[in-house]
N, C-alpha and C positions, 0 to 999 in steps of 0.2 A: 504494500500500500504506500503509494508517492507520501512524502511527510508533506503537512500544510501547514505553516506558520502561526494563519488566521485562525486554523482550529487550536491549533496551542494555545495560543493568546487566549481566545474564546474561552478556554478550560480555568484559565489564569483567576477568575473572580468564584467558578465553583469550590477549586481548591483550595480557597483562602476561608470561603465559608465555616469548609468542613474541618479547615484547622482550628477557624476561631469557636466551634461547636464544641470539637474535642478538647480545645483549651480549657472552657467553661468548665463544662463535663465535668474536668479534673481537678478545677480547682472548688467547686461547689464540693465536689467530696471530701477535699481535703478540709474548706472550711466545717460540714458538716461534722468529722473525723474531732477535729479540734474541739468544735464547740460542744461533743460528747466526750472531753475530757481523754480521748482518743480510742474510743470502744466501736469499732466497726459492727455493725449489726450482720449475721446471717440468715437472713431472710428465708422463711419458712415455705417457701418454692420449689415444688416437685419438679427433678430434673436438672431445673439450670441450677440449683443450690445442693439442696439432698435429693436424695435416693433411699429407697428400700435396701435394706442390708442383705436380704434372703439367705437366710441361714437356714431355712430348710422348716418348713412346719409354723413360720410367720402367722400371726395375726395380719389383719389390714390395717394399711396407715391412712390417716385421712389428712391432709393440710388444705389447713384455711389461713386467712392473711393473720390474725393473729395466733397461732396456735397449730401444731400437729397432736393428732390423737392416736396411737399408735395401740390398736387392740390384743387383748391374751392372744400370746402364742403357745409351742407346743415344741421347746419350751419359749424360746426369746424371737421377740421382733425389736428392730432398731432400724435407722435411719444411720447415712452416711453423708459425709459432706464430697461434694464434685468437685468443689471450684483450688484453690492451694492454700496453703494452711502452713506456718510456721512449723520448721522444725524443735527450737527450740526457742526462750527467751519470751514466752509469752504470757497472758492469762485467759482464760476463759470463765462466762458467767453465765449462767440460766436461769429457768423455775421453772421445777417438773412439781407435779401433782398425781397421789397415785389414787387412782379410781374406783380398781376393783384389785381383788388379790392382795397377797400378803408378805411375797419375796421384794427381791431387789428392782427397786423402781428405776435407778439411776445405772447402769454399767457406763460410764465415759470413756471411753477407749480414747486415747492423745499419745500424739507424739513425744518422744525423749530421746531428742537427738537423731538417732538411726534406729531407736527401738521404738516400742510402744508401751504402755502399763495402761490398765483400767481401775479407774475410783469406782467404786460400790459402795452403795446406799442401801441398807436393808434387805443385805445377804443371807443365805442359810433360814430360811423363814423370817427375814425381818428384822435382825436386829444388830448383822455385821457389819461396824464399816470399816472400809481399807484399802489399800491399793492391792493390784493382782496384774502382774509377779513380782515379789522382790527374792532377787535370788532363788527362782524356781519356786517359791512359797506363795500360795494364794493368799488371796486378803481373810480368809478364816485363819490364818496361823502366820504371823510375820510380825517383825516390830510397829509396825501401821494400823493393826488388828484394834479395832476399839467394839463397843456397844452401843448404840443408841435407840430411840423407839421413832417410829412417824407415824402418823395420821394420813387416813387415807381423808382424800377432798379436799386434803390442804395443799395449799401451794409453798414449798422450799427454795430459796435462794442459795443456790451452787455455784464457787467459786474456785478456780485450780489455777494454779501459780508452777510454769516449770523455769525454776531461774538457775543458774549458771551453777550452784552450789547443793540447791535441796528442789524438792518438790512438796508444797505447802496444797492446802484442801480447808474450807469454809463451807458450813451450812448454815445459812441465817447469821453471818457473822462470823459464828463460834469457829476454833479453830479444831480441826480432827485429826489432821495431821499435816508432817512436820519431819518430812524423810530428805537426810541427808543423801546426795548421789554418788559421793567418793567412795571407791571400792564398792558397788553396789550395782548389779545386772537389774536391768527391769524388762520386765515380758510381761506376756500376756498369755490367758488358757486358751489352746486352741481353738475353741468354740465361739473365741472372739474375734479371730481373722476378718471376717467377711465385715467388719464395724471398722478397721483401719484406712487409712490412717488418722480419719477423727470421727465418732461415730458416737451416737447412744443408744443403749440396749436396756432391755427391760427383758424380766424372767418370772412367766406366767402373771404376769399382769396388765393391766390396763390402765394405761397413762397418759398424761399430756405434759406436753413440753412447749415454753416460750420463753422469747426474748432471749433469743441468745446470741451471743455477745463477743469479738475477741479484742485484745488491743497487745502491741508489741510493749515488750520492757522498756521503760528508758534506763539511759545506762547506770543511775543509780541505781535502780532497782535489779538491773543482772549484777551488780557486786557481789563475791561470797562475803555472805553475813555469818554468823553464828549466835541462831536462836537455839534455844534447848526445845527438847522436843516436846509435847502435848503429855500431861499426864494424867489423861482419864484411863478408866480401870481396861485393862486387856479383857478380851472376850475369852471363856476359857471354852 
């Protein structure tokens, strides 16, 4: 095709459009980004955001604009994230509510670094929380291992921190734990594959998940610190 000058030219005012669209675009998100204190939202969009986890014997998910419903499976149904997602350095924040049923509402499957680990919320019938794996050990048995109780209908505020030094865990504020990473393998149990690289799972229940949330460390905040760990009672 002969080149034409007049059509280059001609092109010259579309192309400056679509820079100054995309310019906007980008800085609308960034002021957005700021003015939430720098917490990117992950919008509860089937497909361009999450996914069905299909682990095999899923309940159905249902997402609406504010809120996914993620119904009993047989045992776990969960949702995964599409889009990219920090390896390390980050936090994450939501509120799950559990519906029906009486195990773990919460499985979070996150990244740590090149591995993965899952927080659990009301493991083992309800009342284990922890991370799963530290060092091959599920969150029933590891220094992460605590007790707590939830209510089903209410809604919880879930907070994970994986910073340069520990991996830190908030419910409703409180802290649950408080895991150093030096010398310390983190995994995850098989059955939680199909939920990485960020994912949440639920086992035999019926739940809802919203607002969820992520934002990068700033560099104060990946400094290794040295808190002492949570000393609520171990689960025996």
């Amino acid at each position: 095709m002969r080149y034409s000058p007049l059509r280059s030219v001609a092109s010259l005012p579309r192309l400056a459009l679509f820079a100054c669209i995309f310019s906007l675009s980008a800085a609308l998100a960034v002021a957005d980004e700021s003015a939430n204190g720098g917490w990117i939202d992950l919008k509860l969009q089937r497909d361009t955001v999450w996914e069905p986890c299909n682990f095999g014997g899923d309940g159905e998910v249902e997402f609406s604009e504010n809120q996914a419903v993620l119904e009993m499976g047989d045992p776990l149904t969960g949702i995964r994230l599409v889009k990219e997602f920090p390896k390390d350095g980050y936090e994450i924040q939501f509120e799950a509510s559990r519906l029906e049923g009486f195990d773990f509402f919460v499985g979070l499957t996150f990244p740590v670094a090149e591995s993965h680990c899952s927080l659990i919320l009301g493991g083992w019938s309800g009342a284990v929380i922890g991370l799963s794996n530290i060092n091959g050990a599920d969150a029933s048995n590891n220094p992460t291992t605590r007790e707590g109780d939830f209510d089903n209908n209410r809604w919880y505020r879930v907070r994970v921190r994986v910073a340069a030094d520990r991996i830190t865990a908030w419910v409703d504020d409180k802290q649950w734990v408080d895991q150093p990473r030096q010398g310390v393998e983190f995994g995850i149990r098989g059955e939680m594959d199909p939920s990485t690289p960020l994912g949440i799972a639920t086992y035999q229940c019926k739940v809802a998940y919203r607002k969820i949330q992520y934002r990068r460390l700033n560099s104060g905040e990946v400094k290794p610190s040295h808190k002492p760990q949570p000393t609520e009672s171990k689960s025996k």
